[in-house]
MARTOR-962575 format. One record per residue (C-alpha): y, x, z; residue number from 0. Coordinates in steps of 0.001 Angstrom, whole numbers, plus 500000, padded with zeros to 6 digits. Layout:
N
{node {Y X Z} NUM}
...
//
This chain:
185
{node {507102 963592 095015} 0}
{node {509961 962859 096995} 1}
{node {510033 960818 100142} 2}
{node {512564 958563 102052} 3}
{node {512893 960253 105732} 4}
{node {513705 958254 108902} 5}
{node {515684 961237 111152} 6}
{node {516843 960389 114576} 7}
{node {518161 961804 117494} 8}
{node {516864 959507 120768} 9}
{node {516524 959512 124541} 10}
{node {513516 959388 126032} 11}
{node {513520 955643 126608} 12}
{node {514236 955609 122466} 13}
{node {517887 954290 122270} 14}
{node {520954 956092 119642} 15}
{node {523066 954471 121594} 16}
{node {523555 953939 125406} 17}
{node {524857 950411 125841} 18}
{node {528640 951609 126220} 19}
{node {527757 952539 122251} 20}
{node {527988 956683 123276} 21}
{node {525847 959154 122097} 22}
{node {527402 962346 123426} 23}
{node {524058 963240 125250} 24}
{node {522565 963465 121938} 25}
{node {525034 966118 120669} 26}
{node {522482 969097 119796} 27}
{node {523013 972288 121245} 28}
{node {523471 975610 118606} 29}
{node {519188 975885 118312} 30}
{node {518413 972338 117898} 31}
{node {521495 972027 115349} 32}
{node {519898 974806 113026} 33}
{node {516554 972864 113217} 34}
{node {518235 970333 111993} 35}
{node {519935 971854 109225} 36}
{node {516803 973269 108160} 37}
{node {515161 970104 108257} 38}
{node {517998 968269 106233} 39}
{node {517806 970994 103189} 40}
{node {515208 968744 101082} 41}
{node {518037 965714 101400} 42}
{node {519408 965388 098450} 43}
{node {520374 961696 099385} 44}
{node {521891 960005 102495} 45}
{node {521483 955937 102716} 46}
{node {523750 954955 105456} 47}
{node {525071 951847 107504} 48}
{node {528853 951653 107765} 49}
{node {528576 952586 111400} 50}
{node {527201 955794 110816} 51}
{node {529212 956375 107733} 52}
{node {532324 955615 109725} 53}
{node {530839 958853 112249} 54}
{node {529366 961233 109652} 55}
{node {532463 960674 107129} 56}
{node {534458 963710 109141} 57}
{node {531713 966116 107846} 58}
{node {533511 965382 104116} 59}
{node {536889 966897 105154} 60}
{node {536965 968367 108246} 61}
{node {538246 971831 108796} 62}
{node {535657 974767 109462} 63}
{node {538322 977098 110485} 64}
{node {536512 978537 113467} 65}
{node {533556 976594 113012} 66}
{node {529547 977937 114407} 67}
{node {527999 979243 111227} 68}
{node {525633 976147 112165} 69}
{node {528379 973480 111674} 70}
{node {529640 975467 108562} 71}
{node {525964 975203 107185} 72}
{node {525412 971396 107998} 73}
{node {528979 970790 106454} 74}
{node {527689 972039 103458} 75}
{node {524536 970561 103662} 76}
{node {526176 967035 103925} 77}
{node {528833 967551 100783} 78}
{node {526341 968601 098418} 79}
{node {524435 965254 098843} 80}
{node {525444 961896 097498} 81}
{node {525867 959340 099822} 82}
{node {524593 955645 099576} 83}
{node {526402 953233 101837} 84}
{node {525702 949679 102601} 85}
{node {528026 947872 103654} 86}
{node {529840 943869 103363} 87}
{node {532508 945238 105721} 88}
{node {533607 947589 103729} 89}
{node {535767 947473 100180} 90}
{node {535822 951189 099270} 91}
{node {534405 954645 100320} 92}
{node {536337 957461 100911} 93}
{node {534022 960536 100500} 94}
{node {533012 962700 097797} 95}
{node {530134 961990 096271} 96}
{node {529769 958658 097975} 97}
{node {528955 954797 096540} 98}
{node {528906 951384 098426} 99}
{node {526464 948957 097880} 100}
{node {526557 945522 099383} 101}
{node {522849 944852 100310} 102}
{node {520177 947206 100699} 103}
{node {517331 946717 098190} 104}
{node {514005 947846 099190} 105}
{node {512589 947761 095614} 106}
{node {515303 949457 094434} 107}
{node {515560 952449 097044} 108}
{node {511306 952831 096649} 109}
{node {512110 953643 092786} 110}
{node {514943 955477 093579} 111}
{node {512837 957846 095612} 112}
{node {509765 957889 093278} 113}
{node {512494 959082 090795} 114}
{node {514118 961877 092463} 115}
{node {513572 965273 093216} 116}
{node {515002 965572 096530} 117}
{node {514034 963298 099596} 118}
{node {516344 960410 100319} 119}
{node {517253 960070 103912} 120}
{node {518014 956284 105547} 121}
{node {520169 956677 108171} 122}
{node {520913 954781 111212} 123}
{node {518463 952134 113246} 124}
{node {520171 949061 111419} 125}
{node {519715 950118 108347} 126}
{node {516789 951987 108926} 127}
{node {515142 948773 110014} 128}
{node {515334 947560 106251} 129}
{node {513049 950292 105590} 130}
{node {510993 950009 108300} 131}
{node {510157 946149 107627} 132}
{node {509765 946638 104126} 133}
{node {507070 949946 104579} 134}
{node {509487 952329 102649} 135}
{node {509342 954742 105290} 136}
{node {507039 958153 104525} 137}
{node {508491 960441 106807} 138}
{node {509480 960108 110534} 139}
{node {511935 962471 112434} 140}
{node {512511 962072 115983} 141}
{node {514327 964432 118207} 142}
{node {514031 962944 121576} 143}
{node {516376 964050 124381} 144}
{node {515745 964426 128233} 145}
{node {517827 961834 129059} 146}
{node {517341 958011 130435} 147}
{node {520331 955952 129275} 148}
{node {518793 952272 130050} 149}
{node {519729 950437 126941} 150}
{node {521649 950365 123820} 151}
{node {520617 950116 120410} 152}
{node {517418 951022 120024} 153}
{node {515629 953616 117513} 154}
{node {512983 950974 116161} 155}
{node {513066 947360 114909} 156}
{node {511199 944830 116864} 157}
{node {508166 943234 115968} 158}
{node {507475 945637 113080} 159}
{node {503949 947735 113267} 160}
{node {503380 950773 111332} 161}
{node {500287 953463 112069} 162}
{node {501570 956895 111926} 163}
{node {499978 960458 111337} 164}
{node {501994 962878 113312} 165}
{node {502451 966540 111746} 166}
{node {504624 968667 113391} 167}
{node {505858 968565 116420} 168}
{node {508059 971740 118910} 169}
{node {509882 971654 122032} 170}
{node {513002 973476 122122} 171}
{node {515178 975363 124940} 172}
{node {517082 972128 125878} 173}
{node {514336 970122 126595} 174}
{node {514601 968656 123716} 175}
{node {511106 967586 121516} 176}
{node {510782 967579 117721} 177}
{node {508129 964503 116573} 178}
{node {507386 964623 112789} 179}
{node {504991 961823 112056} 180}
{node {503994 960240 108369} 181}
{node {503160 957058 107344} 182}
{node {499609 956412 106426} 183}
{node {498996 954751 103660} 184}
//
């Protein structure tokens, strides 16, 4: 069975975003960016904000002349999967593969996923927190980085409890830590 994966990259103090709205201190270095890749293979789905669409949409048609082999891979990765995005900013998409949706139904995306053969991915803390509030969530992905940025937006929704099982877990090179937790039901 499928499930609907929460992945995140974080500082420590749990933030995407420092409050100037960067992330370049979460930009993974060549070893965690193969982790990821590997860990993005059973995606065969990517439910997105417009935010992060906006970001990840250069994946679709960028140019891998003279590209790592790990970007080439995660380029790949990201055009073979169809893209949800929600969005009431938004009038069209512009990627392959790619459909907007206006509201983001939790019923919906929980048959979606009991449906398909690949795991669907929700992507991005606002939209994430849809998920989160509604107890879609199975899988949990955080890749926290060794960095304090003192506010932002924030990985997790407030007010929202949910006990988790965690399952994997590795520290790479960087400093960077892997957390793999699952919901339990």
């Amino acid at each position: 069975m499928a499930s609907l994966v929460y992945p995140v990259i974080t500082s420590l103090d749990g933030y995407v975003v420092d409050a100037d709205g960067s992330f370049a201190w979460a930009e993974p270095d060549e070893e965690v960016h193969a982790f990821v890749n590997a860990s993005e293979r059973s995606i065969g789905t990517y439910l997105l904000g417009r935010r992060l669409y906006e970001t990840m949409r250069a994946w679709d048609t960028m140019s891998l002349d003279g590209a790592t082999p790990v970007m080439r891979d995660f380029a790949e990765l990201w055009r073979a999967a169809d893209k949800v995005v929600y969005s009431t900013a938004l009038d069209s998409v512009s990627t392959a593969r790619t459909r907007l949706e206006s509201a983001f139904d939790s019923d919906a995306v929980r048959r979606a996923v009991e449906m398909s053969e690949h795991d669907m991915s929700v992507a991005g803390p606002t939209l994430a927190a849809h998920a989160i509030r509604a107890g879609i969530v199975d899988v949990w992905q955080q890749l926290v980085c060794p960095v304090v940025v003192g506010g932002g937006t924030h990985w997790l929704p407030a007010g929202v409890r949910v006990d988790l099982d965690l399952v994997d877990e590795r520290r790479f090179a960087s400093g960077v830590v892997f957390l793999r937790y699952v919901t339990r039901r």
